[in-house]
PQR file with spaces between the fields and no chain letter, atoms N, CA, C, O and H, PARSE charges and radii, in Angstrom:
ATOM       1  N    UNK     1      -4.652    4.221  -16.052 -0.4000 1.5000
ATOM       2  CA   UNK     1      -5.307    3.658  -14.893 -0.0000 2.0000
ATOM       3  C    UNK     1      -4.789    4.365  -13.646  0.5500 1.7000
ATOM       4  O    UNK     1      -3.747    5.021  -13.649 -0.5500 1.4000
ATOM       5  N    UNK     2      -5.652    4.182  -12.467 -0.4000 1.5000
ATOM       6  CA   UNK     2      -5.164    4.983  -11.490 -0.0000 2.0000
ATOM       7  C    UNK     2      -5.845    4.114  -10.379  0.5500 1.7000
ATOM       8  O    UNK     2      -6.742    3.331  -10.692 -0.5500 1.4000
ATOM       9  H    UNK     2      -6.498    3.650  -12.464  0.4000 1.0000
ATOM      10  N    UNK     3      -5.297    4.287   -8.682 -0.4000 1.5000
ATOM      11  CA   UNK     3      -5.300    3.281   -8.227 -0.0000 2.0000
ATOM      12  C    UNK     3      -6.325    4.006   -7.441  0.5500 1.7000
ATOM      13  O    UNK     3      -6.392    5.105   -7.993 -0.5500 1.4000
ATOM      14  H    UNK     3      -4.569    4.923   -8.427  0.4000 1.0000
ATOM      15  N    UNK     4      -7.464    3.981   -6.088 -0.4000 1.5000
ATOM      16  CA   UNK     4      -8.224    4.458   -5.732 -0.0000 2.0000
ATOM      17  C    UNK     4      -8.307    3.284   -4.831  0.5500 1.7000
ATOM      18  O    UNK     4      -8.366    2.071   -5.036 -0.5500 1.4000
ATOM      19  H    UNK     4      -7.409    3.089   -5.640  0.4000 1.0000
ATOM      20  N    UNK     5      -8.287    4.386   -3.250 -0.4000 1.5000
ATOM      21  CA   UNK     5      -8.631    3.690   -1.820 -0.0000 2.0000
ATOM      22  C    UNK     5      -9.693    3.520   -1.387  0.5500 1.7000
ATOM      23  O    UNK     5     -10.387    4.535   -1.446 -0.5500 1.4000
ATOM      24  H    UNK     5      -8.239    5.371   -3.084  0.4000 1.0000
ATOM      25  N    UNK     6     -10.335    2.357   -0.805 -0.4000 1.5000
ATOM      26  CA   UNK     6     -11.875    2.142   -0.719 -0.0000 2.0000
ATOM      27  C    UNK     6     -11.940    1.183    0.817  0.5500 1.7000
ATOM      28  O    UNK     6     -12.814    0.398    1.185 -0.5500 1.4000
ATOM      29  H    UNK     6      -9.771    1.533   -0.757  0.4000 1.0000
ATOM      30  N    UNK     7     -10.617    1.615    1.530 -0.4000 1.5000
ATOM      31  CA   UNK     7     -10.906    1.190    2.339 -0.0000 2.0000
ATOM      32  C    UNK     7      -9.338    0.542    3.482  0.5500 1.7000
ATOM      33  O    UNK     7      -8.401    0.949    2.795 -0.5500 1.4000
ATOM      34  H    UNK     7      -9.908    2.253    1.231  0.4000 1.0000
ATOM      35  N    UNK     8      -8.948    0.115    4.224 -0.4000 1.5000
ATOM      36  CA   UNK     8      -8.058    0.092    5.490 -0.0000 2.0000
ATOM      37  C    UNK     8      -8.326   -1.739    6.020  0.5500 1.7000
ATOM      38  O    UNK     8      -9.336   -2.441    6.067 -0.5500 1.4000
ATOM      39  H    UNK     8      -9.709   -0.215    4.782  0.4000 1.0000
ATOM      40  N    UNK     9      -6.883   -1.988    6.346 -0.4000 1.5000
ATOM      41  CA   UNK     9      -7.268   -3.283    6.492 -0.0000 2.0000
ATOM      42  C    UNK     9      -5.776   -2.876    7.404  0.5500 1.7000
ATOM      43  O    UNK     9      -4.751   -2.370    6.947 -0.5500 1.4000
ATOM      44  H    UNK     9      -6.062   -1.418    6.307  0.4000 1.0000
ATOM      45  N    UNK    10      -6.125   -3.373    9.115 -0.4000 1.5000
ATOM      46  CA   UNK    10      -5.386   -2.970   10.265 -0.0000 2.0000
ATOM      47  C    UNK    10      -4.502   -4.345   10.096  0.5500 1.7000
ATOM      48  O    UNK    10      -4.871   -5.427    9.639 -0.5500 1.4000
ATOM      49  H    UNK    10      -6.958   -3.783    9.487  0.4000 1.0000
ATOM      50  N    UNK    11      -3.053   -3.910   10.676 -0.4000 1.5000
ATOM      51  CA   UNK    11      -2.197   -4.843   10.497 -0.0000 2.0000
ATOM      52  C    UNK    11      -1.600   -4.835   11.887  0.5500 1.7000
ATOM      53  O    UNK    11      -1.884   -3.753   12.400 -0.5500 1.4000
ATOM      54  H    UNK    11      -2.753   -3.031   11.048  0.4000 1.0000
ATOM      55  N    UNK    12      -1.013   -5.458   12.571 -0.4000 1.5000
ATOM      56  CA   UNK    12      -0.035   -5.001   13.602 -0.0000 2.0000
ATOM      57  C    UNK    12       1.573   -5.859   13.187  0.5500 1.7000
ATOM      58  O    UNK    12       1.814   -7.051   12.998 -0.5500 1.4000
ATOM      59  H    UNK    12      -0.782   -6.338   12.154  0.4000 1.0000
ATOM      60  N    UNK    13       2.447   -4.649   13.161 -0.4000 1.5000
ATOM      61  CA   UNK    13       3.564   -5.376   12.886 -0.0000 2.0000
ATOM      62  C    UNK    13       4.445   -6.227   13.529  0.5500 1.7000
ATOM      63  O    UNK    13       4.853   -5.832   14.621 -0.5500 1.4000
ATOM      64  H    UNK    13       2.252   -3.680   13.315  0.4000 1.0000
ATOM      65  N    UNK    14       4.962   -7.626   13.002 -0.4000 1.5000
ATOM      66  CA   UNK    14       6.104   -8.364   13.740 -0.0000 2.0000
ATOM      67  C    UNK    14       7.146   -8.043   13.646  0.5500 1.7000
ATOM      68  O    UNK    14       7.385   -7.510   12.563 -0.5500 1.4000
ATOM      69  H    UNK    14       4.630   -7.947   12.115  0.4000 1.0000
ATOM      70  N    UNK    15       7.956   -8.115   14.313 -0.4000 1.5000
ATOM      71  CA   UNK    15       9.497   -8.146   14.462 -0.0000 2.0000
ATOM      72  C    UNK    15      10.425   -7.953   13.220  0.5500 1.7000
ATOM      73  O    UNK    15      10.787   -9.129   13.216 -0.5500 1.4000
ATOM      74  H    UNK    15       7.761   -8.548   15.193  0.4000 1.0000
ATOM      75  N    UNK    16      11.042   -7.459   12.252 -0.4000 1.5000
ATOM      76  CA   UNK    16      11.661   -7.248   11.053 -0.0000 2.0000
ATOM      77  C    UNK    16      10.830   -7.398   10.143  0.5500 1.7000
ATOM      78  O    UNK    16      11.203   -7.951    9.109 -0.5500 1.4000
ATOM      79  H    UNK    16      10.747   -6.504   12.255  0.4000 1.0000
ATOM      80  N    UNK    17       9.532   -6.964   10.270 -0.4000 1.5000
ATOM      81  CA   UNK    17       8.987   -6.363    8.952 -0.0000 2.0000
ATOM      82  C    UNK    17       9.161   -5.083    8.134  0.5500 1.7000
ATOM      83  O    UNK    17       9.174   -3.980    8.680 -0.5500 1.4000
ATOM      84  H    UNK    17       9.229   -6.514   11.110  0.4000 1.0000
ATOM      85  N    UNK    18       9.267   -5.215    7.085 -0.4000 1.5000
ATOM      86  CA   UNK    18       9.765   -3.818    6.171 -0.0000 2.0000
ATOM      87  C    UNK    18       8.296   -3.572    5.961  0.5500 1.7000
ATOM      88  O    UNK    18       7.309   -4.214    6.321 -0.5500 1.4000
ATOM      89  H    UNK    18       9.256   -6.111    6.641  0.4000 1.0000
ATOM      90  N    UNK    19       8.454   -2.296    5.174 -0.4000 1.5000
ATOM      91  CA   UNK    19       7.273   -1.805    4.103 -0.0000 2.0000
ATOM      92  C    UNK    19       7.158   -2.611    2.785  0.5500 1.7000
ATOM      93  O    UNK    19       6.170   -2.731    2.061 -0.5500 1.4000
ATOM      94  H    UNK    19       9.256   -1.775    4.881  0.4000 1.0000
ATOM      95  N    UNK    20       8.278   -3.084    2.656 -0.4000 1.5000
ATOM      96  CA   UNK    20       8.423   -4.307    1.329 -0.0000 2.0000
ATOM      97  C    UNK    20       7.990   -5.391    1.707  0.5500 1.7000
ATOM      98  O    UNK    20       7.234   -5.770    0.813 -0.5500 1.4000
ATOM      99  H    UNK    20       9.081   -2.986    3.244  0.4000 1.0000
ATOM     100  N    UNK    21       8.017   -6.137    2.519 -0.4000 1.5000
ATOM     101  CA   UNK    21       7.867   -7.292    3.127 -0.0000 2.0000
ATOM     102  C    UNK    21       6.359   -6.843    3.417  0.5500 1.7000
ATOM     103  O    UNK    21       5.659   -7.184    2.464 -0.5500 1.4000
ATOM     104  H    UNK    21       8.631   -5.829    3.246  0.4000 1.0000
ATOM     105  N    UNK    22       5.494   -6.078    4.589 -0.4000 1.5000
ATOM     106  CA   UNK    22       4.295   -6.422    4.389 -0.0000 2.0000
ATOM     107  C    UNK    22       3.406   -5.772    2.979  0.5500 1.7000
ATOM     108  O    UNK    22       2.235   -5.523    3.265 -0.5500 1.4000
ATOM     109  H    UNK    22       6.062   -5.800    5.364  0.4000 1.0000
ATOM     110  N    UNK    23       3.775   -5.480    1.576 -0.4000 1.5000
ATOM     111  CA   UNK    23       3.082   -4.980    0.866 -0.0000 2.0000
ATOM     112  C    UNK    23       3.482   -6.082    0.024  0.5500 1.7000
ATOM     113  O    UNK    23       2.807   -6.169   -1.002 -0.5500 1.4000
ATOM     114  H    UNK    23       4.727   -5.683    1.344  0.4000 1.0000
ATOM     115  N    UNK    24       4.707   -7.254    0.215 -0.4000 1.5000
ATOM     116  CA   UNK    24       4.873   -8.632   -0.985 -0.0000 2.0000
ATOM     117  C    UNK    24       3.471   -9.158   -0.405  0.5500 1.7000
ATOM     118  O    UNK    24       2.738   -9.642   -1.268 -0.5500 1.4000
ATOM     119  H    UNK    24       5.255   -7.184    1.049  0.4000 1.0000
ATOM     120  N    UNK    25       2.961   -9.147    0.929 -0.4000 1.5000
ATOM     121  CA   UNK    25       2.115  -10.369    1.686 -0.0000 2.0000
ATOM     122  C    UNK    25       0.546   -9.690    1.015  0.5500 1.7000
ATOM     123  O    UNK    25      -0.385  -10.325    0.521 -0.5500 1.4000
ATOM     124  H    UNK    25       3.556   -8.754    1.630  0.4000 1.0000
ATOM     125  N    UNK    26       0.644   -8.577    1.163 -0.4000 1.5000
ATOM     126  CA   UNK    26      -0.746   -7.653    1.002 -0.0000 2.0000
ATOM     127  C    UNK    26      -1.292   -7.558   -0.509  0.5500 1.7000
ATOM     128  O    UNK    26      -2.458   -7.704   -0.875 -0.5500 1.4000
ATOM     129  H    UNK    26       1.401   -8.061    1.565  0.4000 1.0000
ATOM     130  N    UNK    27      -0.221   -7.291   -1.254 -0.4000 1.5000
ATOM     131  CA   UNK    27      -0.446   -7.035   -2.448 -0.0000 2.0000
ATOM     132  C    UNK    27       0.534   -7.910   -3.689  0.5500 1.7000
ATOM     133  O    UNK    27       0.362   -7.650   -4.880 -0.5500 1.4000
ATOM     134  H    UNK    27       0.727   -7.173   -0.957  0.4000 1.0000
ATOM     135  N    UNK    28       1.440   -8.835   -3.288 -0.4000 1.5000
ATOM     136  CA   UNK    28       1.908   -9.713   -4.044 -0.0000 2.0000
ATOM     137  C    UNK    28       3.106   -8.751   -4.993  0.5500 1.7000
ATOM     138  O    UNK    28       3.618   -9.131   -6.046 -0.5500 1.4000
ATOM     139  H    UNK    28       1.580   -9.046   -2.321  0.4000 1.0000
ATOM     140  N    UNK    29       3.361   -7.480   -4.319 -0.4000 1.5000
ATOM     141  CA   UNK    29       4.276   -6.742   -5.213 -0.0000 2.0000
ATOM     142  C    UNK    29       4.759   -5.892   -4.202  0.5500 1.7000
ATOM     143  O    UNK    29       4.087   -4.994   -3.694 -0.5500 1.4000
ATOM     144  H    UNK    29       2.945   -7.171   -3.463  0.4000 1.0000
ATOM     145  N    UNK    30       6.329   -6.267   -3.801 -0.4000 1.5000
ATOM     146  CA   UNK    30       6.798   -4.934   -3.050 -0.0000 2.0000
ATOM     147  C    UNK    30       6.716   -3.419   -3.334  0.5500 1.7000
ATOM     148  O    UNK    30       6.528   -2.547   -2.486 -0.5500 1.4000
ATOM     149  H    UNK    30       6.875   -6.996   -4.213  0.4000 1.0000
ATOM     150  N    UNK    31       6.858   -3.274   -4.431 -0.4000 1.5000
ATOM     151  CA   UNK    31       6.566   -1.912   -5.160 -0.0000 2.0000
ATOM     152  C    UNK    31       5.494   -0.937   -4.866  0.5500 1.7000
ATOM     153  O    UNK    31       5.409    0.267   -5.107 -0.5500 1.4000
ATOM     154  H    UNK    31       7.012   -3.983   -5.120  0.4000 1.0000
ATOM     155  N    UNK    32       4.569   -1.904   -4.191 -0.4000 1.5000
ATOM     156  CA   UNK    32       3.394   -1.020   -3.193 -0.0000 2.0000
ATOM     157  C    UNK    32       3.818   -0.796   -2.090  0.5500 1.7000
ATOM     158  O    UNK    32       3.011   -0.259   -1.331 -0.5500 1.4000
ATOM     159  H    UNK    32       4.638   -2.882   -3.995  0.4000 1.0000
ATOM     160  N    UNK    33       4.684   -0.983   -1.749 -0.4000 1.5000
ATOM     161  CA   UNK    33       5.281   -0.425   -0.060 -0.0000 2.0000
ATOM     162  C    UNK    33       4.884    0.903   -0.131  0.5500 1.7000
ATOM     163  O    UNK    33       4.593    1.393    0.960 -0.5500 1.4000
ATOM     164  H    UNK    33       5.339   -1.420   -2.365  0.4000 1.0000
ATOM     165  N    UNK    34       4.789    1.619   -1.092 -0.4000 1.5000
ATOM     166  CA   UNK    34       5.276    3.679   -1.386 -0.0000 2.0000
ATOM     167  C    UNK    34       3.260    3.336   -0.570  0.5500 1.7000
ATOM     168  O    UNK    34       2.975    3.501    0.617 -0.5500 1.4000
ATOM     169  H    UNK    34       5.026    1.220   -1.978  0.4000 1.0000
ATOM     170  N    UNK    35       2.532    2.993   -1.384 -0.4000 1.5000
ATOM     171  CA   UNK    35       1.227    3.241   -0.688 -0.0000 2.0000
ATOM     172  C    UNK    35       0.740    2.867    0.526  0.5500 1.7000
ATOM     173  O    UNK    35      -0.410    3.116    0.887 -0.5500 1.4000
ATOM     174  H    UNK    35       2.763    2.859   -2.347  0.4000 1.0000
ATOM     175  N    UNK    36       1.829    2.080    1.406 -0.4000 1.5000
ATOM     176  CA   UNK    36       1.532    1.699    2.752 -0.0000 2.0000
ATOM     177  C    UNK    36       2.294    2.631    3.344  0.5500 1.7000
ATOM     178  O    UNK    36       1.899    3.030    4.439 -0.5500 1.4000
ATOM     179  H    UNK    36       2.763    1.878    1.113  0.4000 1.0000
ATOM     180  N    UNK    37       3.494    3.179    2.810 -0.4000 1.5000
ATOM     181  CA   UNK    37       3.992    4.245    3.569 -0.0000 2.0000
ATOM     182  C    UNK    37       2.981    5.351    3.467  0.5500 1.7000
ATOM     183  O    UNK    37       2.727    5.937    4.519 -0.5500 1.4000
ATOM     184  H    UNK    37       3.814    2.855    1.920  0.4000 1.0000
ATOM     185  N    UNK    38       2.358    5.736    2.365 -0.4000 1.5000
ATOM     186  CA   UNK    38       2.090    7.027    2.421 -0.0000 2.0000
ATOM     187  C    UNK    38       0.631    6.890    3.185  0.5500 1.7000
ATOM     188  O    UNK    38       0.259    8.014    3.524 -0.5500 1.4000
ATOM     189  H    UNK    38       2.565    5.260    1.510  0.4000 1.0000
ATOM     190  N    UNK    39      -0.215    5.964    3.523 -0.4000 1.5000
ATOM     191  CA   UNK    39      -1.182    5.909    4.337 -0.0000 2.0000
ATOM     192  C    UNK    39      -0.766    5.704    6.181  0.5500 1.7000
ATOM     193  O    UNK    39      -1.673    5.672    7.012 -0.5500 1.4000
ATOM     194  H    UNK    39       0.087    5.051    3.248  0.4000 1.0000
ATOM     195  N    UNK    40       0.690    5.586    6.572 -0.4000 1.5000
ATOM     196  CA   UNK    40       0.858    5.573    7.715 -0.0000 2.0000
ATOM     197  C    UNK    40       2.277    7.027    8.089  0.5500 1.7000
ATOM     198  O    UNK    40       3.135    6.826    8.949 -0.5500 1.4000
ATOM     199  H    UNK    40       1.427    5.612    5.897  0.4000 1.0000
ATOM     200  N    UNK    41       2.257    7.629    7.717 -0.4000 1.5000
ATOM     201  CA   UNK    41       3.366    8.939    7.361 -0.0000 2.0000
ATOM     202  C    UNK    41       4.092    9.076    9.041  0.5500 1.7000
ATOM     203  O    UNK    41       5.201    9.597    9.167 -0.5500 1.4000
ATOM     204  H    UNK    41       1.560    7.792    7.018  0.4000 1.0000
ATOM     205  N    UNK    42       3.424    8.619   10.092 -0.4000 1.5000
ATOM     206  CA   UNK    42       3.938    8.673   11.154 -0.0000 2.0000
ATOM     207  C    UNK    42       4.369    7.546   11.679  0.5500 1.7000
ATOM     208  O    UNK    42       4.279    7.190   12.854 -0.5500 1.4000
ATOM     209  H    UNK    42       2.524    8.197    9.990  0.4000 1.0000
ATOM     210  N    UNK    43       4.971    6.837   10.541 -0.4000 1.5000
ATOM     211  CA   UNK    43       5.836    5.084   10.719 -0.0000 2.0000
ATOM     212  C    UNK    43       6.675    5.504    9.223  0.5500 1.7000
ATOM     213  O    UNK    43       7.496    4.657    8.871 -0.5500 1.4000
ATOM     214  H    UNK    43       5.044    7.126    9.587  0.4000 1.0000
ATOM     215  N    UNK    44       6.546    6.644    8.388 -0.4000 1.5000
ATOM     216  CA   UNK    44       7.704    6.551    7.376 -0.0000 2.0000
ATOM     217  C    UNK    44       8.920    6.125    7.636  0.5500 1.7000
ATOM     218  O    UNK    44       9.504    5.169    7.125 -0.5500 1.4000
ATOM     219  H    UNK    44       5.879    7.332    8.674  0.4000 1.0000
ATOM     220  N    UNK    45       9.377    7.029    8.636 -0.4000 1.5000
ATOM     221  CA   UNK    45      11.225    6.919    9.227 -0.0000 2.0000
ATOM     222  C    UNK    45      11.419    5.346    9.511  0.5500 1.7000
ATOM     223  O    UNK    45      12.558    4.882    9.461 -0.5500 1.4000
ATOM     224  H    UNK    45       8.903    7.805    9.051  0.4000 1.0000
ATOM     225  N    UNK    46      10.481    4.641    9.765 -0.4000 1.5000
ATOM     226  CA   UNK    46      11.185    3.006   10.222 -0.0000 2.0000
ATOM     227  C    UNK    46      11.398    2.402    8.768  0.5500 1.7000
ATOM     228  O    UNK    46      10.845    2.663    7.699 -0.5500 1.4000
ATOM     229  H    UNK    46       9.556    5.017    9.806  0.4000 1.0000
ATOM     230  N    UNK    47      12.218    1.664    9.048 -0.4000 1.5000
ATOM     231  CA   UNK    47      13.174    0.688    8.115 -0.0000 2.0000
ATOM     232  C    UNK    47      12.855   -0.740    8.690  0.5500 1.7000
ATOM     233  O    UNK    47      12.493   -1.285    7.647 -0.5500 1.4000
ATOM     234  H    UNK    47      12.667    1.452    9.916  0.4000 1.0000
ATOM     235  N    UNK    48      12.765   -1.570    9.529 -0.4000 1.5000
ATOM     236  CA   UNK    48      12.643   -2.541   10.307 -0.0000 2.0000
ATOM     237  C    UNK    48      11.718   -1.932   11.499  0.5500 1.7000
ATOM     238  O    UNK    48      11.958   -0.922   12.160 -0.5500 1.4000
ATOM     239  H    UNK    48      13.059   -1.127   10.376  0.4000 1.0000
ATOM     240  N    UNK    49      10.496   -2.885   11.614 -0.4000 1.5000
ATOM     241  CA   UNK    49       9.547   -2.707   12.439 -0.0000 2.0000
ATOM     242  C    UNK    49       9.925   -3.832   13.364  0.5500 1.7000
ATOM     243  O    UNK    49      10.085   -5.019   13.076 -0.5500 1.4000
ATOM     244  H    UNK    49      10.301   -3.706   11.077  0.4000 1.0000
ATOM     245  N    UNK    50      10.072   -3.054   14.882 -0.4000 1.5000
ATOM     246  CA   UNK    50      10.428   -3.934   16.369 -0.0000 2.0000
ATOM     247  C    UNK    50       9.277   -4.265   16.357  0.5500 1.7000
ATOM     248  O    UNK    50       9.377   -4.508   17.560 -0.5500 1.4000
ATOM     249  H    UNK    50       9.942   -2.090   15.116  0.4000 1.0000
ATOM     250  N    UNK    51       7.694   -4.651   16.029 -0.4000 1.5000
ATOM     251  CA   UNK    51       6.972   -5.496   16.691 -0.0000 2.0000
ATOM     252  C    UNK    51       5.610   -4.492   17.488  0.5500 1.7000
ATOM     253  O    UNK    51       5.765   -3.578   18.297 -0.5500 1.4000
ATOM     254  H    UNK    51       7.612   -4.453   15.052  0.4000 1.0000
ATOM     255  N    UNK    52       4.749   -4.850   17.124 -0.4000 1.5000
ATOM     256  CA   UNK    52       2.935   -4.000   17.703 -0.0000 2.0000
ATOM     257  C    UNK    52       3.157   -3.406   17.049  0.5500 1.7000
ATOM     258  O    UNK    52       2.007   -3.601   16.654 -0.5500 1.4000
ATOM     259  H    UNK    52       4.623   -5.593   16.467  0.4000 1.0000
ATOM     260  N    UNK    53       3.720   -2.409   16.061 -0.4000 1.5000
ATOM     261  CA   UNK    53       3.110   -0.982   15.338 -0.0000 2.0000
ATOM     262  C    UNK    53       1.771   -1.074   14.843  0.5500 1.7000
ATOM     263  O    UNK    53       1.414   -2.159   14.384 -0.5500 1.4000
ATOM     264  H    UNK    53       4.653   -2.250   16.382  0.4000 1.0000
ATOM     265  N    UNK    54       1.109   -0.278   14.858 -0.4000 1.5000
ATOM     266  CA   UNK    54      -0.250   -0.763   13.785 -0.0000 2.0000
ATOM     267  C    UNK    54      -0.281   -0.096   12.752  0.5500 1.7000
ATOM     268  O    UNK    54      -0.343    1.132   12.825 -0.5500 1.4000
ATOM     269  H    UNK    54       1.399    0.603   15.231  0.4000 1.0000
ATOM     270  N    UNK    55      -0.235   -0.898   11.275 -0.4000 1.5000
ATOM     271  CA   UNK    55       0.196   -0.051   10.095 -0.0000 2.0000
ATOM     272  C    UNK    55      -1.010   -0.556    8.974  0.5500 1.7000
ATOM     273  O    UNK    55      -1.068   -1.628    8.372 -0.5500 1.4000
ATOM     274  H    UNK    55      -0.184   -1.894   11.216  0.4000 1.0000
ATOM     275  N    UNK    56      -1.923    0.585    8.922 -0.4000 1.5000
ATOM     276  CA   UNK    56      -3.044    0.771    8.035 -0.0000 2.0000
ATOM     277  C    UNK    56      -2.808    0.395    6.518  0.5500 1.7000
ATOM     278  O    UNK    56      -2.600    1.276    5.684 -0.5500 1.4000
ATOM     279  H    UNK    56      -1.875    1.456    9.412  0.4000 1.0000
ATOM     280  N    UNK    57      -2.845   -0.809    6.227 -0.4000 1.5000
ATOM     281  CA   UNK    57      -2.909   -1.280    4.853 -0.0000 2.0000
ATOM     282  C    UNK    57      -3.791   -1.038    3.914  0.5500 1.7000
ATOM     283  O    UNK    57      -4.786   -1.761    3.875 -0.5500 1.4000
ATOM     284  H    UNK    57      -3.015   -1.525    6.905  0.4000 1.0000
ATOM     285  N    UNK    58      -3.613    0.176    2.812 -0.4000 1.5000
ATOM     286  CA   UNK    58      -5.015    0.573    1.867 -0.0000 2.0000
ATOM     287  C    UNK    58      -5.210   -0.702    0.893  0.5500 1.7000
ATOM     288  O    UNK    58      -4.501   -1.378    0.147 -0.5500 1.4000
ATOM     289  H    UNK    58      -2.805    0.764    2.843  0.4000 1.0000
ATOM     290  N    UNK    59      -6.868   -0.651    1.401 -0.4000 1.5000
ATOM     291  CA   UNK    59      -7.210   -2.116   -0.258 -0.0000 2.0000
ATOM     292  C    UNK    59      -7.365   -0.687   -1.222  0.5500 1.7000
ATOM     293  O    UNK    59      -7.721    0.471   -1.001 -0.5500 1.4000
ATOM     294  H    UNK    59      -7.444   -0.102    2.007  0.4000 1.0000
ATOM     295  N    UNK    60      -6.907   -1.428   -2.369 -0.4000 1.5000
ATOM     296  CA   UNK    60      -7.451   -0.386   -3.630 -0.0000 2.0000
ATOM     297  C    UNK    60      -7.352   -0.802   -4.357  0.5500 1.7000
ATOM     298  O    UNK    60      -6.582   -1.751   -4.507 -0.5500 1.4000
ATOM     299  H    UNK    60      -6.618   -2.368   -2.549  0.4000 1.0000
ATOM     300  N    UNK    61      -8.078   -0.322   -5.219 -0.4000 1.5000
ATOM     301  CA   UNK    61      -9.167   -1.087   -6.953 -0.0000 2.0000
ATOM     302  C    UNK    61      -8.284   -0.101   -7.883  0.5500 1.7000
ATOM     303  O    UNK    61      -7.694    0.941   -7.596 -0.5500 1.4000
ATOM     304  H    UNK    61      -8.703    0.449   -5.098  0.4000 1.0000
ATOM     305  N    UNK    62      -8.407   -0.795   -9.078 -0.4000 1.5000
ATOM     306  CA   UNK    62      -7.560    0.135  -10.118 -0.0000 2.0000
ATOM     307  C    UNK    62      -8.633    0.704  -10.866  0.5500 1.7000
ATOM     308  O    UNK    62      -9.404   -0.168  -11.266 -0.5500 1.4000
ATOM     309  H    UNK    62      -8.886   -1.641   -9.311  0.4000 1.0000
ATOM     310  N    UNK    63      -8.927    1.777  -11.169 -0.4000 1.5000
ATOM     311  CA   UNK    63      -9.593    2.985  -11.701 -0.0000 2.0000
ATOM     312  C    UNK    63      -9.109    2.964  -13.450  0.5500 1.7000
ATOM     313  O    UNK    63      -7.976    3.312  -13.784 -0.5500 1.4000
ATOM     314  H    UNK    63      -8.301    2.485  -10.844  0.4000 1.0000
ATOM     315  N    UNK    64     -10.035    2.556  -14.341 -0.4000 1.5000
ATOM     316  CA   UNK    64      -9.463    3.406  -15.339 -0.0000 2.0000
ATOM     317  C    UNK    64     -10.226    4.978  -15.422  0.5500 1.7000
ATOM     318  O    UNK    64     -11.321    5.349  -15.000 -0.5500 1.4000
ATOM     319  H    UNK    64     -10.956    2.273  -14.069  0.4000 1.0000
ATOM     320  N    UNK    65      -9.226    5.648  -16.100 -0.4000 1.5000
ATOM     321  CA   UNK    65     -10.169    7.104  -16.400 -0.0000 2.0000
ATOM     322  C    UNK    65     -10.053    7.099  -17.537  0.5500 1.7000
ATOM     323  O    UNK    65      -9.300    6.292  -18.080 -0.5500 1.4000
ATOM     324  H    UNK    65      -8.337    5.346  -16.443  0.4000 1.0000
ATOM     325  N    UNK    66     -10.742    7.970  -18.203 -0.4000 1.5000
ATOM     326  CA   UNK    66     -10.491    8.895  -19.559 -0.0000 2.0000
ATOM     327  C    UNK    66      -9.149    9.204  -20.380  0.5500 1.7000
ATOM     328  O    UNK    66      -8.641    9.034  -21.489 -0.5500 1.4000
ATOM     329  H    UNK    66     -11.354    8.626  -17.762  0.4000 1.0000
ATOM     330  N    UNK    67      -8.860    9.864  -18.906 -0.4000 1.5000
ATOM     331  CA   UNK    67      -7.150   10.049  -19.137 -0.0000 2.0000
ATOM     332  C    UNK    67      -6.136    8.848  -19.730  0.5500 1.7000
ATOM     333  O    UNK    67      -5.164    8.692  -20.470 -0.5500 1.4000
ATOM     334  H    UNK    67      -9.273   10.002  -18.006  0.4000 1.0000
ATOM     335  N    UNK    68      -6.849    8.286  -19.071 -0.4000 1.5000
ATOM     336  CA   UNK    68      -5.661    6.294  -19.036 -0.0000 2.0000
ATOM     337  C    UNK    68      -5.720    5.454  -20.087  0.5500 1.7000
ATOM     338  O    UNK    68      -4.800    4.722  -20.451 -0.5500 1.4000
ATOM     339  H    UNK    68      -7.638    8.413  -18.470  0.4000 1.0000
ATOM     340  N    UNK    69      -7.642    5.621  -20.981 -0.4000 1.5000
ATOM     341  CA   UNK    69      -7.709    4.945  -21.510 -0.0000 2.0000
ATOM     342  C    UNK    69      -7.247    5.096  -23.053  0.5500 1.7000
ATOM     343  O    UNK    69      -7.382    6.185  -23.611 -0.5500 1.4000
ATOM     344  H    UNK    69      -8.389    6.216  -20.685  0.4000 1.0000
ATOM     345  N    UNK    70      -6.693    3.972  -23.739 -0.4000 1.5000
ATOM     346  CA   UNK    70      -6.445    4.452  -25.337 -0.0000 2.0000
ATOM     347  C    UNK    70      -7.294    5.050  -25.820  0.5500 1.7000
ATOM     348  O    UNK    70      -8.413    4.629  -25.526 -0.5500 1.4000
ATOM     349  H    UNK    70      -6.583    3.087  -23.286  0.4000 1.0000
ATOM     350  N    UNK    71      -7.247    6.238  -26.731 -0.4000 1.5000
ATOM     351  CA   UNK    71      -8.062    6.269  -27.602 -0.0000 2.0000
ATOM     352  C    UNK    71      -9.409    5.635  -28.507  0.5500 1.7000
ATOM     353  O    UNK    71     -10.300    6.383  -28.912 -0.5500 1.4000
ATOM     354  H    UNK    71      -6.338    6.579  -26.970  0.4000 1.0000
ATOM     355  N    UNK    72      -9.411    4.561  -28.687 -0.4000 1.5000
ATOM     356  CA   UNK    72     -10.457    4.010  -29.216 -0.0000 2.0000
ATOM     357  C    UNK    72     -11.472    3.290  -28.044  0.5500 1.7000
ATOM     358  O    UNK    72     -12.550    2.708  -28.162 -0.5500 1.4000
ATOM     359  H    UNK    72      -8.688    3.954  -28.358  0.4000 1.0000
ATOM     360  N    UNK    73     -10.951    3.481  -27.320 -0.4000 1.5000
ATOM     361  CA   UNK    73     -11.626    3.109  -25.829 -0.0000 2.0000
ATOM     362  C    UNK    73     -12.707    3.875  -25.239  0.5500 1.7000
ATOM     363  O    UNK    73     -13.711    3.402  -24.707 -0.5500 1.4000
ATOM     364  H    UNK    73     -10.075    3.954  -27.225  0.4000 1.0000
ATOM     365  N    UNK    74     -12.325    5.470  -25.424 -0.4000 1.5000
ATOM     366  CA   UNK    74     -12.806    6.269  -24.170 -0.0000 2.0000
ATOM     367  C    UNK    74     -13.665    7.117  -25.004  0.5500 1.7000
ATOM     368  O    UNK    74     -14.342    8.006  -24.488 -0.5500 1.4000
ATOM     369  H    UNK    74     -11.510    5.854  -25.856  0.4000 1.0000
């Protein structure tokens, strides 16, 4: 499976928000932080967000391919 962007959902950040913290709220799994970083690359370096940043949250659908799927599947 593979994950595929279909779209941006504008956030503005509060006061000690991480990339972990708004991707638990967004996506129910910190582990997506890596895809909110990599859709805002000019907010990577922050660790703790002071408050207004605006940080582009990707919605995305999970893709199976060919590649992904078992064998008797594809």
């Amino acid at each position: 499976m593979s994950q595929q962007t279909v779209g941006f959902i504008d956030y503005v950040a509060q006061g000690g928000d991480t990339f972990d913290s708004i991707a638990l709220v967004a996506y129910n799994e910190e582990r997506m932080a890596s895809v909110i970083i990599e859709a805002n690359p000019d907010l990577s370096d922050v660790l703790i967000f002071e408050g207004g940043e605006a940080v582009r949250i990707p919605i995305v659908e999970t893709v199976e391919t060919p590649e992904t799927l078992p064998p008797w599947r594809r």
